[in-house]
Structure formats: C-alpha cells, structure tokens
N, C-alpha and C positions, 0 to 999 in steps of 0.2 A: 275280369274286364277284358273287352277286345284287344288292348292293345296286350294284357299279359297271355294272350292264346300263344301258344306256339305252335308251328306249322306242324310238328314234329307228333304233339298232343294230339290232333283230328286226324291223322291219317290215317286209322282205320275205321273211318266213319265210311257207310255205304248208302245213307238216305237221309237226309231230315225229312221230319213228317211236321206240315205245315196242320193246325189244329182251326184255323182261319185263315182266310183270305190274303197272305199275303202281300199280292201286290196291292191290294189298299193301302200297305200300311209306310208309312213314305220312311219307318226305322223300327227297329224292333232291340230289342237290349238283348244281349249274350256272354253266359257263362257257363265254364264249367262247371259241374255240379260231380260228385261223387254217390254214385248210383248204387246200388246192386243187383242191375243187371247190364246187358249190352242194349239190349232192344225195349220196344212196348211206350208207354206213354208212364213216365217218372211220377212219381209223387212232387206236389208242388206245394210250400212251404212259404211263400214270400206276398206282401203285398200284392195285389191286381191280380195276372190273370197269364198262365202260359198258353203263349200263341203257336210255340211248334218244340221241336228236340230233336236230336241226332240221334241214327242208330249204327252200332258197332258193329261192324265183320267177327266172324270168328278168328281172326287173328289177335283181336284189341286182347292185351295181357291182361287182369286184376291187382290191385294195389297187393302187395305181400304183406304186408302190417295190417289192409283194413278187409282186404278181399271184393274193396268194389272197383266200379270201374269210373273214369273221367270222359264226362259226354257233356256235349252242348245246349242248355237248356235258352229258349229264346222267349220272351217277355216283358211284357209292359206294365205300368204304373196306371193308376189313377189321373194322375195327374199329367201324365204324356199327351202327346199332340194330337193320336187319335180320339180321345177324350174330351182333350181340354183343348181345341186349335188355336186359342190367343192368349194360351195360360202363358207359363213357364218355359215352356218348348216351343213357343209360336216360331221363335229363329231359334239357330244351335240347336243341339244334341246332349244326351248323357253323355257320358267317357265311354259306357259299352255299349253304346246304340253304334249299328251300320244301317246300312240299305238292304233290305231285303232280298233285292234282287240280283247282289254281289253277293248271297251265301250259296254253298254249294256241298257236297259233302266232300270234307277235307280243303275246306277253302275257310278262311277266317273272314272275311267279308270286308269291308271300309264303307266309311264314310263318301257321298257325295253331295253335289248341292242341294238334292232332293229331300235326304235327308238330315240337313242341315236347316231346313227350312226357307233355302235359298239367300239370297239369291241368285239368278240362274249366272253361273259363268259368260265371259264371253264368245267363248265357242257355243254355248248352248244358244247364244244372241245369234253368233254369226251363222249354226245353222237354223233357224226356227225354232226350235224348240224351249219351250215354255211349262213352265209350274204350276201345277203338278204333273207330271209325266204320268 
C-alpha cells in the first residue's frame, strides 16, 4: 500500500511505463510487487487490469533469500472510479490509490482532491480551478 512505500524502496527506479493513459485516470492503486527482474512489463496476478510499473536501474540489489527485485506495480479494480464513476469510489479512495500525476520515478505519489473525488479544495475555488482537472 502507498503509505507502506518507503522512499528509500523506489529509489532506484529510473521510469515508470504508463500501459494507458494516465492522466485520465483521476488515481490509480500502487504496490510493491516482488519481480524477477528490474525492467520489462511484470506478470500480473490480481483482479482488473495493470495500468503502468516501474523500472529498476542497474543499481536496484536482488532480494538474497528470494533473488527478486521490489518494483512498483500501478492498477485498478473493476469496480474503481474509472469504471464504476458513481460506484464505490464515486468520493474517496482505496488506501493505495494516489494521483497519477504526483508519481514519478522514485517518488511515492499522494493523494489529492482529484483523486479523492473531490471536492475541490478551497484554493482550488479560490484559484478557478474545477473537477476534473
């Protein structure tokens, strides 16, 4: 889950490769996953559908016990907001959803109003700026 990333875990990430459209997507869920490799598109294991991943520098070490590596896999649900817009998630968030647009390689990401579902702050009043972004 995002908030269990440690900054310390993605730092030798050198790209995520987004697999769709991004900035559509107003959050996106993230976790580590234990790979076996640094790079490439992971094998994907979990309900719905991976939207992106991180890839590893040649620095990132290998677990010593399992020999893989910890990379960030990014994906949604069925039943998420780009899906379902007045489901579940029509407000609020999972625990590991951010904003898409706050990940970066080696950056863990947060939450905003956007992807919270709103509504918008009032800085976002006070400058114009309206939902969805």
């Amino acid at each position: 889950m995002s908030a269990l990333i440690d900054q310390d875990e993605i730092r030798e990430e050198t790209d995520i490769v987004w697999l769709e459209d991004s900035t559509a997507l107003d959050y996106v869920r993230q976790n580590l996953d234990r790979l076996p490799t640094r790079k490439g598109k992971p094998a994907y294991h979990r309900d719905g559908r991976m939207v992106g991943y991180a890839v590893l520098g040649p620095g990132a070490k290998a677990s010593r016990s399992s020999g893989t590596f910890r990379r960030r896999v990014f994906w949604l649900l069925p039943h998420d907001r780009d899906t379902d817009p007045s489901g579940l998630y029509a407000t609020g968030a999972p625990a590991e959803a951010v904003d898409p647009r706050t990940l970066a390689p080696g950056t863990k990401g947060y939450k905003t109003e956007r992807s919270e579902g709103g509504p918008p702050s009032s800085a976002m009043r006070e400058l114009g700026i309206t939902l969805p972004l």
